[in-house]
C-alpha positions in Angstrom: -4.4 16.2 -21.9 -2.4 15.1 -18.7 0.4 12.0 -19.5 -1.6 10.7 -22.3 -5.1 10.6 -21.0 -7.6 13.3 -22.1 -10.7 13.2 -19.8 -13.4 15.3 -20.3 -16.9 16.2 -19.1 -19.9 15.0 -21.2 -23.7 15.0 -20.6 -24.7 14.4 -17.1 -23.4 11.6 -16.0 -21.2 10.5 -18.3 -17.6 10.9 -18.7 -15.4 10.1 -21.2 -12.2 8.6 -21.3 -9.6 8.6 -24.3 -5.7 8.1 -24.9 -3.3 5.4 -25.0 -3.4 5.3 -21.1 -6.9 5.4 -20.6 -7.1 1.8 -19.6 -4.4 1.4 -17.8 -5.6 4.8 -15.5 -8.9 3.3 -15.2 -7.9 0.0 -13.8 -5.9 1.7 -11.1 -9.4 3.7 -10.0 -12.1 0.7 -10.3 -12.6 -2.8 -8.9 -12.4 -5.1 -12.5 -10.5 -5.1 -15.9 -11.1 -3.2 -18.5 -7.8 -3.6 -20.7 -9.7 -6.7 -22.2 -12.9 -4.5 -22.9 -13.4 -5.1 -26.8 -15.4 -2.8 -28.8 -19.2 -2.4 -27.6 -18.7 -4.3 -24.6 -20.0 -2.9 -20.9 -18.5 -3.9 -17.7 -19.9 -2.7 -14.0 -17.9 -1.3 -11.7 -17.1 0.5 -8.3 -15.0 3.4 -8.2 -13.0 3.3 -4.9 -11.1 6.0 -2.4 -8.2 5.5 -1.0 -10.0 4.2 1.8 -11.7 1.7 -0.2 -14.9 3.5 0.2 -17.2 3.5 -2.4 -17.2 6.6 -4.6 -20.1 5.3 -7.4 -21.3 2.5 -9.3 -20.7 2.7 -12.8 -20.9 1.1 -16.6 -17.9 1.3 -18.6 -18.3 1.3 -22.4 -15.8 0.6 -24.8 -15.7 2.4 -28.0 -12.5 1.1 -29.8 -9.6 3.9 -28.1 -12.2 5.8 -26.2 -14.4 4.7 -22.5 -17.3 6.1 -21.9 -18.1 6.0 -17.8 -21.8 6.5 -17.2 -22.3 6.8 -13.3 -25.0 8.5 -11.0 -25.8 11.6 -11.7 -25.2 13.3 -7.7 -21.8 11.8 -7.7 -20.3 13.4 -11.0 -18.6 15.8 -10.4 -16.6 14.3 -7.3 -16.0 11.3 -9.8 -14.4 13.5 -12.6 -12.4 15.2 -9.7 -11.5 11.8 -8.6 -10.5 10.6 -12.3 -8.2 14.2 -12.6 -6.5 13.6 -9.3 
């Protein structure tokens, strides 16, 4: 776990997120809010570059402390890079 965010590589295309700063590093990498996200509730969402280019579309699920990001398949492994970075 790097400063309290564990991230790790599930199924194909989906990544989990966990840790008391999972929100917080999420909203930094997508384009809406998920520090309101209660339990069982899904919210769409772009992940960005620097550039503002589009990385992938996603669903965000929240499970209580933990996210689960389900994106596109092709792009998940440059996504969980990106999430690391």
């Amino acid at each position: 776990m790097r400063h309290g965010v564990g991230a790790f590589l599930k199924i194909p295309s989906q990544i989990e997120l966990s840790g008391e700063d999972a929100r917080k590093l999420l909203e930094r990498l997508v384009t809406v809010k998920v520090s309101d996200l209660l339990p069982f509730e899904k919210r769409n969402a772009f992940f960005l570059n620097d550039y503002g280019k589009i990385i992938d579309f996603v669903r965000i699920y929240s499970f209580g402390e933990k996210l689960l990001i389900f994106g596109n398949k092709v792009y998940e492994e440059k996504l969980f890079k990106w999430i690391l970075k």
